[in-house]
LUMVEXZA-339042 format. One record per residue: residue number from 1; x, y, z of N, C-alpha, C in turn. Coordinates in nm, 3 decimals. Layout:
N
[NUM,[X,Y,Z],[X,Y,Z],[X,Y,Z]]
...
This chain:
213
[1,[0.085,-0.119,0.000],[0.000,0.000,0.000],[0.089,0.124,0.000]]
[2,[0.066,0.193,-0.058],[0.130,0.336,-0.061],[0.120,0.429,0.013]]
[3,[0.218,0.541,0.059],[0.187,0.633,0.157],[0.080,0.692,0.106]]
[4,[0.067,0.737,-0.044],[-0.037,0.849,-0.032],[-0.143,0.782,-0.027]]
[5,[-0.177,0.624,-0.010],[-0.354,0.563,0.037],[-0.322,0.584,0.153]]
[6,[-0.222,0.574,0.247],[-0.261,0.527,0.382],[-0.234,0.674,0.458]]
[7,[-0.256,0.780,0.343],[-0.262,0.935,0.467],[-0.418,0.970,0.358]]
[8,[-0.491,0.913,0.299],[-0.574,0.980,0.229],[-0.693,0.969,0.243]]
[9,[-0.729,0.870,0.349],[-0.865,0.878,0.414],[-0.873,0.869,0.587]]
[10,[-0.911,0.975,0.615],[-0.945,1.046,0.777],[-1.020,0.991,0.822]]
[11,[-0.992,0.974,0.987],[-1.086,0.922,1.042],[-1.122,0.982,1.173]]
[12,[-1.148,1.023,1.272],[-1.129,1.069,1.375],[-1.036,1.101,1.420]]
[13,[-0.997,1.203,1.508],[-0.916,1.276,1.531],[-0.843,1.190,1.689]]
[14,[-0.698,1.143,1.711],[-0.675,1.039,1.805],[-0.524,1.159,1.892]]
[15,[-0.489,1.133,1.995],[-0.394,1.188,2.031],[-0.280,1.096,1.958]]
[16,[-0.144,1.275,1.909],[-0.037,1.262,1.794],[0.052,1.206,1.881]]
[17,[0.088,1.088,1.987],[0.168,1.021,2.000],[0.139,0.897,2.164]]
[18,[0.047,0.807,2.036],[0.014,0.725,2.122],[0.112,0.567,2.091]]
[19,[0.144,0.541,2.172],[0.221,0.406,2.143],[0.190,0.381,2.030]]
[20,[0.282,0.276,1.979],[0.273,0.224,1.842],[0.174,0.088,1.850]]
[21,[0.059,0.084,1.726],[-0.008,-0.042,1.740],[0.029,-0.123,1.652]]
[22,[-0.093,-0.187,1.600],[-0.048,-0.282,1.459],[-0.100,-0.253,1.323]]
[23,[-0.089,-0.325,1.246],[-0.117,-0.246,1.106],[-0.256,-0.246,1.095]]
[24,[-0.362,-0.275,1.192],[-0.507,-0.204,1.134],[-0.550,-0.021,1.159]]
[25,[-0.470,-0.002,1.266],[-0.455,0.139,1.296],[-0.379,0.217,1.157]]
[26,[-0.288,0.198,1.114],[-0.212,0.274,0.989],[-0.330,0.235,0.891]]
[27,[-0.406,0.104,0.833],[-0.479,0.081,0.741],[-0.644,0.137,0.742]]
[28,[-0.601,0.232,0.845],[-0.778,0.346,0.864],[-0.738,0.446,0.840]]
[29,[-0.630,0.470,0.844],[-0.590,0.611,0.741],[-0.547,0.724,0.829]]
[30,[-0.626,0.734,0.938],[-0.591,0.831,1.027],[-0.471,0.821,1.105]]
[31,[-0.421,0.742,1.108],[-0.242,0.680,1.170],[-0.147,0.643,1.099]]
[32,[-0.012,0.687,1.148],[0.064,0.570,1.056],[0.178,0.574,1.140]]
[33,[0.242,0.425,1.202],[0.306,0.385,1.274],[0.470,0.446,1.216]]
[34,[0.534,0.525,1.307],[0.615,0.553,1.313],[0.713,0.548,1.387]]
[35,[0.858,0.451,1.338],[0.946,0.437,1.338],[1.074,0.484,1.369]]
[36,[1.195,0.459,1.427],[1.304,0.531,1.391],[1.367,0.469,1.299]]
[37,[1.446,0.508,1.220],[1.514,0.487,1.082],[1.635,0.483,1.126]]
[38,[1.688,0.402,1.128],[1.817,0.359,1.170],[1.947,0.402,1.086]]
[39,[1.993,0.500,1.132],[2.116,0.481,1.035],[2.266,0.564,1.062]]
[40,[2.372,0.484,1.111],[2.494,0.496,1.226],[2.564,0.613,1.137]]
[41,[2.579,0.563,1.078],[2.687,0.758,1.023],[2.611,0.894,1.018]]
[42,[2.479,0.890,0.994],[2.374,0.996,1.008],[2.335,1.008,1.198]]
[43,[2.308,0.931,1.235],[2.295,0.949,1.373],[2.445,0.986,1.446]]
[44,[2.508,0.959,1.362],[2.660,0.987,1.477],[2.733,1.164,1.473]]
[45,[2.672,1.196,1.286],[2.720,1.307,1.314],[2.640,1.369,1.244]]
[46,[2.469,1.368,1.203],[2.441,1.425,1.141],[2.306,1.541,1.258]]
[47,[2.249,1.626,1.235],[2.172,1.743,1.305],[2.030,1.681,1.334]]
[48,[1.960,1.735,1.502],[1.874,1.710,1.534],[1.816,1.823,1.427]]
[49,[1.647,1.752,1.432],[1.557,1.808,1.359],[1.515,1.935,1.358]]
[50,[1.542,1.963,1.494],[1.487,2.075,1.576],[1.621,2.213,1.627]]
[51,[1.702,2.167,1.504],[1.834,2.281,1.562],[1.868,2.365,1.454]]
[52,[1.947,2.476,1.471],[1.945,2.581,1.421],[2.011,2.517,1.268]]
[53,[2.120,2.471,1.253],[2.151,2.380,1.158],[2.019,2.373,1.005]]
[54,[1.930,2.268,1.112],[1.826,2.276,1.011],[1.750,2.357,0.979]]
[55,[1.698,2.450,1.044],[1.621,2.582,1.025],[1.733,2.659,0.953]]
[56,[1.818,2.640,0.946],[1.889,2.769,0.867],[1.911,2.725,0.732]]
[57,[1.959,2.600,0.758],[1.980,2.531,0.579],[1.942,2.445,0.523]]
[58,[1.790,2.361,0.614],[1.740,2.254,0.505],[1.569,2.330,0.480]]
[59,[1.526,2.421,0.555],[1.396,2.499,0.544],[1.388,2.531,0.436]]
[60,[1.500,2.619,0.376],[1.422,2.611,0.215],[1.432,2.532,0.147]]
[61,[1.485,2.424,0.143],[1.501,2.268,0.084],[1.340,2.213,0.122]]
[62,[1.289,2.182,0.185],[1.193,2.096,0.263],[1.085,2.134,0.258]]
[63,[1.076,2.322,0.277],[0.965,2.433,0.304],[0.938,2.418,0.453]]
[64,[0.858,2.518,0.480],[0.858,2.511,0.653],[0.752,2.413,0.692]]
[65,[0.644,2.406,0.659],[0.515,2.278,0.674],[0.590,2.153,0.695]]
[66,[0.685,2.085,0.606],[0.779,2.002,0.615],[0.854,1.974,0.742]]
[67,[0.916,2.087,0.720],[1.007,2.142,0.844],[0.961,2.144,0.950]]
[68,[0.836,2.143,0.992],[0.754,2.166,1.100],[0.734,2.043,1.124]]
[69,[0.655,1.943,1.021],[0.635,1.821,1.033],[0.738,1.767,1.119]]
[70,[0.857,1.719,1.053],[0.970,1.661,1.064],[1.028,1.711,1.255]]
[71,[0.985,1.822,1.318],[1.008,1.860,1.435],[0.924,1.799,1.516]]
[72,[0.812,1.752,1.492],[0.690,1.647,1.556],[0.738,1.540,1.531]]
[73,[0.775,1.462,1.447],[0.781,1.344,1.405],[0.914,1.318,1.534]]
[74,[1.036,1.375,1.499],[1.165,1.415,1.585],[1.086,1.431,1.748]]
[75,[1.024,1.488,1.810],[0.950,1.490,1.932],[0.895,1.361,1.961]]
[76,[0.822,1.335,1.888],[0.740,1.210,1.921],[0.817,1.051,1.931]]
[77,[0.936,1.084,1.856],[1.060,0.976,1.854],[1.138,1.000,1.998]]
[78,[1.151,1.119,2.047],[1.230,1.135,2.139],[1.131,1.086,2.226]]
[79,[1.026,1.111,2.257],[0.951,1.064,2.390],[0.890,0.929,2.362]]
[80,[0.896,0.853,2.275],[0.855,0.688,2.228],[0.976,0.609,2.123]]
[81,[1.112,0.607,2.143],[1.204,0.573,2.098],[1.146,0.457,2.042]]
[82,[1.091,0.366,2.101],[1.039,0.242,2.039],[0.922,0.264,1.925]]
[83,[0.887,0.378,1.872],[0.762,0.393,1.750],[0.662,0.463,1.868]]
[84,[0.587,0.475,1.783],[0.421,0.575,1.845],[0.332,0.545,1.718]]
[85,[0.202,0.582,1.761],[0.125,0.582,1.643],[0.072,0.735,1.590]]
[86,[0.120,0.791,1.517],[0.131,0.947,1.488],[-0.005,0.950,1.394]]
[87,[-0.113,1.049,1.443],[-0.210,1.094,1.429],[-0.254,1.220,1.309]]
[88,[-0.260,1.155,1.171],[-0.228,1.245,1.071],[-0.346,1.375,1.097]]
[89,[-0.492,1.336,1.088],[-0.559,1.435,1.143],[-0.564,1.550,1.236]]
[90,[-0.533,1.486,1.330],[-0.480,1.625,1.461],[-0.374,1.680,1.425]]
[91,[-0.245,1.585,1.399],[-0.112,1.728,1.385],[-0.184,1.796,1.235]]
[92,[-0.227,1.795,1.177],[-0.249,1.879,1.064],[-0.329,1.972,1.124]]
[93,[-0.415,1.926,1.159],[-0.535,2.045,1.225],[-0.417,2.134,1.351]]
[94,[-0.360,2.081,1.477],[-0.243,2.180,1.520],[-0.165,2.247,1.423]]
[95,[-0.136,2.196,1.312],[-0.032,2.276,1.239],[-0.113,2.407,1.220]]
[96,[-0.240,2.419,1.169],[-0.300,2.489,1.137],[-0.365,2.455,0.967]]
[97,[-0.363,2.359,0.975],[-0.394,2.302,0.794],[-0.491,2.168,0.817]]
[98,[-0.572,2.159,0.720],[-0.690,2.088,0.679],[-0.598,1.923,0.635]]
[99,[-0.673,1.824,0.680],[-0.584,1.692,0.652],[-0.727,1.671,0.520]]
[100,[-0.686,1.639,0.383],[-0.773,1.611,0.255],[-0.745,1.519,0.200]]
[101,[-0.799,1.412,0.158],[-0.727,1.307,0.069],[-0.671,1.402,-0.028]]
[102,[-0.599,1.305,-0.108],[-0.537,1.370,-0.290],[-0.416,1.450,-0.232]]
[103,[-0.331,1.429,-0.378],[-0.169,1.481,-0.318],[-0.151,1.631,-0.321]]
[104,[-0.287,1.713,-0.366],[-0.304,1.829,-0.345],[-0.307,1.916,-0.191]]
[105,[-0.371,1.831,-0.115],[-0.351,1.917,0.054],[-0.193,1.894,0.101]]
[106,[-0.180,2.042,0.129],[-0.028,2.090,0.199],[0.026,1.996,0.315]]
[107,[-0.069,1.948,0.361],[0.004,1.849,0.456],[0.068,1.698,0.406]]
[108,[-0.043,1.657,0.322],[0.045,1.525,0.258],[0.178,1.573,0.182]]
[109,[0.124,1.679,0.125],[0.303,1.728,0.053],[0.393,1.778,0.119]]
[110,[0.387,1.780,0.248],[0.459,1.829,0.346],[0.543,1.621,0.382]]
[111,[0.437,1.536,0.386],[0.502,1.437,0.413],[0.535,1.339,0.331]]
[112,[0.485,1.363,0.202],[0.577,1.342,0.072],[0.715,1.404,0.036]]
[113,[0.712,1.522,0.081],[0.852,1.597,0.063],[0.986,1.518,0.155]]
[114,[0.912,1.501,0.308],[1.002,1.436,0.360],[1.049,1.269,0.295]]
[115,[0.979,1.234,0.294],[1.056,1.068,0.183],[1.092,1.146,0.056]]
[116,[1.064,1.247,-0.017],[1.166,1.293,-0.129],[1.292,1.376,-0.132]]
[117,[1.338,1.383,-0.039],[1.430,1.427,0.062],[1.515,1.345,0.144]]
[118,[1.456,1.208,0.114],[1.546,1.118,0.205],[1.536,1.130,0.358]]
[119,[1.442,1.204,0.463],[1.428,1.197,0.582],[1.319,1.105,0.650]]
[120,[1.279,1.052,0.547],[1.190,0.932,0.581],[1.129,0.860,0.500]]
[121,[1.104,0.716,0.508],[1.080,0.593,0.421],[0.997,0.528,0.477]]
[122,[0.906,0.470,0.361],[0.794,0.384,0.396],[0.852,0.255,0.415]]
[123,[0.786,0.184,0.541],[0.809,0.049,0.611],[0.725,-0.058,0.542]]
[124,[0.796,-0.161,0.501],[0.679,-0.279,0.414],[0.526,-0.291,0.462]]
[125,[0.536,-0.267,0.616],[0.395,-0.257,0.696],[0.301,-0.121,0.666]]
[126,[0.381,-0.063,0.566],[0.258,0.062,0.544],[0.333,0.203,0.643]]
[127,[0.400,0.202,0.744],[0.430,0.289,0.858],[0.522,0.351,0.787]]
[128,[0.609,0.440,0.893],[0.678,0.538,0.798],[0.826,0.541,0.893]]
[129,[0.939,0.545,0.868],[1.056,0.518,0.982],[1.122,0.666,0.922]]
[130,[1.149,0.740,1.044],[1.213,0.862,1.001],[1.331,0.868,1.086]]
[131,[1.389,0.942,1.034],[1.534,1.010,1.059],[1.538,1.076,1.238]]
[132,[1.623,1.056,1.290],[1.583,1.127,1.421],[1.754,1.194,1.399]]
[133,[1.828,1.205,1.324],[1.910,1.299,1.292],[1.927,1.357,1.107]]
[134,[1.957,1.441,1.080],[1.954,1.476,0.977],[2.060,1.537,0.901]]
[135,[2.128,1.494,0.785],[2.243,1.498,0.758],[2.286,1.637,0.689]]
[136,[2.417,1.691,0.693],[2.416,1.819,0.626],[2.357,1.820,0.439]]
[137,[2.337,1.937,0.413],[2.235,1.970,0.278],[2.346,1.922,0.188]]
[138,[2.280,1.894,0.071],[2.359,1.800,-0.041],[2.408,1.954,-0.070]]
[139,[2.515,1.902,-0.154],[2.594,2.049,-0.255],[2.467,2.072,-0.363]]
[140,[2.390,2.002,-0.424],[2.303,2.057,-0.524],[2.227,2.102,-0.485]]
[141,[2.191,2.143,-0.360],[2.064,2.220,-0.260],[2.152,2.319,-0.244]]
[142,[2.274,2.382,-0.173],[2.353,2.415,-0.111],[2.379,2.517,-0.242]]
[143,[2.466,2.493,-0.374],[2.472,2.570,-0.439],[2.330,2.639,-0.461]]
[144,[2.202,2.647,-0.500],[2.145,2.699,-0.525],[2.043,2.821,-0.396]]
[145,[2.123,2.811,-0.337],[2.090,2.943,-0.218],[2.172,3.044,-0.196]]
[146,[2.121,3.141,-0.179],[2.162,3.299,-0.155],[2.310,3.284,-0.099]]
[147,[2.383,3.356,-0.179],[2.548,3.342,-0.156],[2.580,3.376,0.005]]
[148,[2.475,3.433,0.065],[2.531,3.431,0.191],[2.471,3.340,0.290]]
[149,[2.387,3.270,0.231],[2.345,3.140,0.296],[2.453,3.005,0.273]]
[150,[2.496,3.031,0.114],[2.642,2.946,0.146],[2.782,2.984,0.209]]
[151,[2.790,3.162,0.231],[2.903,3.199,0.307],[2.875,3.098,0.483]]
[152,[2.765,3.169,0.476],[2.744,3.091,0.654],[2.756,2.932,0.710]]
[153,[2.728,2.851,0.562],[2.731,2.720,0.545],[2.854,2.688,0.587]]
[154,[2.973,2.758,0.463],[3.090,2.708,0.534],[3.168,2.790,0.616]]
[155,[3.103,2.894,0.712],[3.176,2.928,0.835],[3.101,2.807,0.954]]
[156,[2.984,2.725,0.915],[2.932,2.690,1.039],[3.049,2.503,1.023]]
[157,[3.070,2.507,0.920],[3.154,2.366,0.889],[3.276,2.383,0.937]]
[158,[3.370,2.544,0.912],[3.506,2.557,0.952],[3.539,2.671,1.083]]
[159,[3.404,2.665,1.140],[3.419,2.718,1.274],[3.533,2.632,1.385]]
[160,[3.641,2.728,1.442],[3.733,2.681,1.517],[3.696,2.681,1.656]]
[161,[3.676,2.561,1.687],[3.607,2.516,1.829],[3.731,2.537,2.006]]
[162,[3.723,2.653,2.062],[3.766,2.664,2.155],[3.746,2.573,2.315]]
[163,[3.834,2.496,2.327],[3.806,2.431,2.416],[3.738,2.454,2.543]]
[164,[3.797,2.550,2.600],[3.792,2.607,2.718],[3.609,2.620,2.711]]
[165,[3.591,2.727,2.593],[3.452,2.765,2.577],[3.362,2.636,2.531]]
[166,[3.405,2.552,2.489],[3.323,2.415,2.449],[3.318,2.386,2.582]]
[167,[3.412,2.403,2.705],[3.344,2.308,2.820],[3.243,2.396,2.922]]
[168,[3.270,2.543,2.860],[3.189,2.642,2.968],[3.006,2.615,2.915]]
[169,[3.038,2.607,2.765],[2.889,2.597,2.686],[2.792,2.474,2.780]]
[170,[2.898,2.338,2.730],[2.834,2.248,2.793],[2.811,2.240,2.927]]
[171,[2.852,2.318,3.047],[2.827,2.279,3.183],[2.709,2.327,3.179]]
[172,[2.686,2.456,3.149],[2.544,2.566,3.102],[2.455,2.477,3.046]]
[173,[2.483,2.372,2.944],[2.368,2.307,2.885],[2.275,2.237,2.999]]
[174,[2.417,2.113,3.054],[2.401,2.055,3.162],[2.305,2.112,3.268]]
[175,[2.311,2.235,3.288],[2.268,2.331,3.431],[2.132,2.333,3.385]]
[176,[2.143,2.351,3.253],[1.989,2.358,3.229],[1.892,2.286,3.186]]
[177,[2.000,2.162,3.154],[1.887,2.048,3.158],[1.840,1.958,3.306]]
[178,[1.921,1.996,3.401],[1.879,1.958,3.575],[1.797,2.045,3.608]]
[179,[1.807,2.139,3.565],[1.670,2.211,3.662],[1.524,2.247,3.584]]
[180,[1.568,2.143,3.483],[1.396,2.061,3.400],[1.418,2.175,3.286]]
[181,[1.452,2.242,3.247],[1.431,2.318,3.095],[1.422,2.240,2.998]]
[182,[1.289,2.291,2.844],[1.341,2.217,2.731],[1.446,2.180,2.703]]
[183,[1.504,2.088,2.658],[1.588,2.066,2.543],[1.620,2.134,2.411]]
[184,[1.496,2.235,2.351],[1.484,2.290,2.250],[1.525,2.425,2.290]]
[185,[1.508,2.463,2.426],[1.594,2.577,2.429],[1.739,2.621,2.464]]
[186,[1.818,2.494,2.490],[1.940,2.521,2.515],[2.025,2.592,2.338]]
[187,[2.012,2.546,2.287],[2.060,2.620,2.174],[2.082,2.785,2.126]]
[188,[1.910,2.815,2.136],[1.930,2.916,2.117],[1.959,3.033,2.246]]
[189,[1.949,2.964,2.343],[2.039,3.036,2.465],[2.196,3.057,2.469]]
[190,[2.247,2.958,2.427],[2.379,2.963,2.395],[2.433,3.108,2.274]]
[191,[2.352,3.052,2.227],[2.341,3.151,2.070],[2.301,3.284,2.113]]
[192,[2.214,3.307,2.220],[2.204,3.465,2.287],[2.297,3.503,2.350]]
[193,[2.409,3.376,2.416],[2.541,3.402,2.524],[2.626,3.458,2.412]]
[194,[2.664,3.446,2.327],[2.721,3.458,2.189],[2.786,3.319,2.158]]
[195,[2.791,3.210,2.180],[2.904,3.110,2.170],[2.834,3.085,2.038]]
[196,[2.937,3.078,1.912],[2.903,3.018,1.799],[2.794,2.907,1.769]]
[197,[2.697,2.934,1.617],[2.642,2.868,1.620],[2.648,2.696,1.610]]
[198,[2.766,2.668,1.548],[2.825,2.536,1.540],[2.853,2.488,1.709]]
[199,[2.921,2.593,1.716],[2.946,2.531,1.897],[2.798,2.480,1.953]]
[200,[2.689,2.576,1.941],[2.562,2.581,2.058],[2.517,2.436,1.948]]
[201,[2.480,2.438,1.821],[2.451,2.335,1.793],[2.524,2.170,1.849]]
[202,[2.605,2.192,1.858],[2.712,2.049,1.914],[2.682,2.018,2.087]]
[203,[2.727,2.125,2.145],[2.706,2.144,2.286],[2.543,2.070,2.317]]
[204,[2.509,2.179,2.259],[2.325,2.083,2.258],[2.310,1.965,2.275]]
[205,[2.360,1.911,2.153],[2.335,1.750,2.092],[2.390,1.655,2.190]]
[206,[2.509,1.671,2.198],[2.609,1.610,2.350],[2.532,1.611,2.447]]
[207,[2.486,1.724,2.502],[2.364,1.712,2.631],[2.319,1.727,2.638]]
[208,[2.167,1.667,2.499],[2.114,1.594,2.546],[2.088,1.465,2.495]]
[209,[2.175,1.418,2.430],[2.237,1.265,2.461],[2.317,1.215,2.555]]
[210,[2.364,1.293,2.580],[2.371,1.250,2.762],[2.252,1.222,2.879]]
[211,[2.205,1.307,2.832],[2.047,1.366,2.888],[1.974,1.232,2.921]]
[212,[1.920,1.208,2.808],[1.852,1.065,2.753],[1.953,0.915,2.818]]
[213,[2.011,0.916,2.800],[2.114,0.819,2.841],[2.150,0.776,2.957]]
């Protein structure tokens, strides 16, 4: 069965991250069992979904609906590592968009874009296994953006990482992930301290995989 049958008929509206079931839930249309996508050189050094990284250089690759998607999907993996059953109706309606059969509504092309993009693939069971890291932008994406979107590209690749300040960033991360803060906001806190964006992106990732762990 194909993704676009099994996001193209709605059914009631279910909470967007309920354990993962079995394939009669994905085959009503309103669900589709989601996965993590396994894959060791992308998970080892490639960008959470939700970090400046990707908002700066795969958003216009993806579009933001996408981009948005892909930050739920990334959430719902972090708090059900083992799969969830992700609720196409409701996150569309939160996004602020209408869930429609046909590959015309913005939300299925929001999750068509992601498997044409390589951030997520359909599972023989119909479900969908996505990326819970995301790898830097191909050069054929990369050349075709605003010359100072590729100046920044490669200052954020050949940024010179100060030790001292790599360990002050991370204690700060640390500090603020014990006394219960998102995870999603250590980044751009760092990034208000001034510590480079490559640094706050890294620092991040480190703790909170430590975090989790």
């Amino acid at each position: 069965m194909s993704l676009h049958s099994e996001v193209s008929r709605p059914t009631s509206p279910a909470d967007d991250h309920r354990p993962a079931t079995g394939s009669s839930d994905v085959e009503s249309g309103a669900l589709i069992n989601v996965r993590q996508w396994m894959d060791p050189l992308v998970d080892d050094n490639g960008h959470d979904p939700r970090s400046g990284y990707v908002e700066t250089f795969w958003l216009g690759v993806l579009g933001p609906t996408a981009t948005w998607l892909l930050r739920r999907l990334a959430a719902g993996l972090q708090q059900h590592p083992e799969g969830f059953a992700f609720d196409l109706v409701s996150t569309a309606a939160a996004m602020g968009l209408s869930f429609r059969s046909g590959r015309s509504s913005p939300f299925t092309k929001a999750l068509q874009r992601c498997v044409m993009f390589g951030l997520a693939h359909q599972l023989p069971d119909g479900g969908l296994a996505v990326r819970r890291r995301i790898p830097d932008v191909a050069h054929r994406h990369l050349r075709r953006m605003p010359l100072d979107l590729q100046r920044l590209h490669h200052e954020w690749q050949t940024s010179t990482i100060d030790v001292d300040a790599l360990g002050r960033a991370h204690r700060f991360a640390m500090t603020m992930l014990e006394v219960g803060d998102d995870p999603t906001l250590i980044e751009p806190q760092l990034r208000a301290l001034g510590v480079p964006r490559a640094v706050a992106e890294q620092v991040t990732d480190n703790a909170t995989r430590l975090d989790v762990t």
